[in-house]
C-alpha positions as CSV (number, residue, x, y, z in Angstrom):
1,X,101.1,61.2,132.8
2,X,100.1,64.5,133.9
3,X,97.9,66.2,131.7
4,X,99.7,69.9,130.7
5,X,97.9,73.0,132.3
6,X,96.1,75.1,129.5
7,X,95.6,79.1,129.5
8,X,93.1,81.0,128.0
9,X,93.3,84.6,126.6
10,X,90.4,86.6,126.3
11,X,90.1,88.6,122.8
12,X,88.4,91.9,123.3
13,X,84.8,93.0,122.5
14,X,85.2,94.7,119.3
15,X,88.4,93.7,118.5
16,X,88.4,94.3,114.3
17,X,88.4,91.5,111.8
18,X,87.6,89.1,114.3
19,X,86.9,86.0,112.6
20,X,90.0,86.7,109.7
21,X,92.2,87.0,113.0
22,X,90.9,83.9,115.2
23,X,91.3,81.8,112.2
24,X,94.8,82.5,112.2
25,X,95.8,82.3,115.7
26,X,94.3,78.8,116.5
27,X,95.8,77.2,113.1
28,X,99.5,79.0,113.5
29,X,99.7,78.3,117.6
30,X,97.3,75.1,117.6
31,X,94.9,76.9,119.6
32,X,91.1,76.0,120.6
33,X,88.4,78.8,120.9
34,X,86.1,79.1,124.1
35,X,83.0,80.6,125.1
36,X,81.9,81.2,128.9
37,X,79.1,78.2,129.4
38,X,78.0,80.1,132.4
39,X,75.2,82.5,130.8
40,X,75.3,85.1,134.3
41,X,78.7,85.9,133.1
42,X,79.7,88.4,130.4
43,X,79.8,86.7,126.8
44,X,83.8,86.3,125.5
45,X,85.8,84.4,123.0
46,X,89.3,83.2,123.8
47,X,91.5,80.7,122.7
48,X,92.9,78.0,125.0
49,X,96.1,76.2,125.1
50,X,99.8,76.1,126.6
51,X,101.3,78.5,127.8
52,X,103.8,79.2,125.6
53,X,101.5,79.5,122.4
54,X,99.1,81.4,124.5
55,X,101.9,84.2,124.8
56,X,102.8,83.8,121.3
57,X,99.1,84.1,120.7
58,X,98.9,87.5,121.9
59,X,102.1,88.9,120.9
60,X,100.9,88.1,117.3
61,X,97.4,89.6,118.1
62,X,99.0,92.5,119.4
63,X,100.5,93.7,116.4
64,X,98.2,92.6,114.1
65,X,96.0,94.8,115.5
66,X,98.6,97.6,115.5
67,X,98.8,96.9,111.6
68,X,94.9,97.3,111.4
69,X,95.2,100.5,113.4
70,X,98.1,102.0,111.0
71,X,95.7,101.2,107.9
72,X,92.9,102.7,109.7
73,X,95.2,105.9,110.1
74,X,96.4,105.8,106.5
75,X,92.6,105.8,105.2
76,X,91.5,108.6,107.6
77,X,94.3,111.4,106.0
């Protein structure tokens, strides 16, 4: 059987709450978390896995962080 390809989405440097919002993108899309092994390359997190929950991965990332940015906005006024 062949084995199903996997993807991986790179979370950017910075990004806020990152280890509230990791935890809750490789439990709800049954995603794994990777670091580069090679050490010449730039360090990263991102998770890993099929396609599909991949995409949903970052849809949900995406406005989650638009959340965190309207918050932000709210405390600033």
């Amino acid at each position: 059987m062949a084995e199903k390809k996997e993807y991986d989405l790179r979370i950017p440097p910075g990004t806020p709450n990152l280890e509230e919002l990791l935890s809750e993108v490789i439990k709800k899309f049954d995603l794994k978390v990777i670091a580069p092994k090679d050490l010449d390359e730039p360090y990263y997190l991102a998770v890993r896995g099929d396609l599909e929950s991949v995409q949903a991965a970052k849809e949900y990332i995406r406005k989650r962080l638009e959340e965190t940015v309207a918050e932000m906005e709210k405390k600033r006024y």
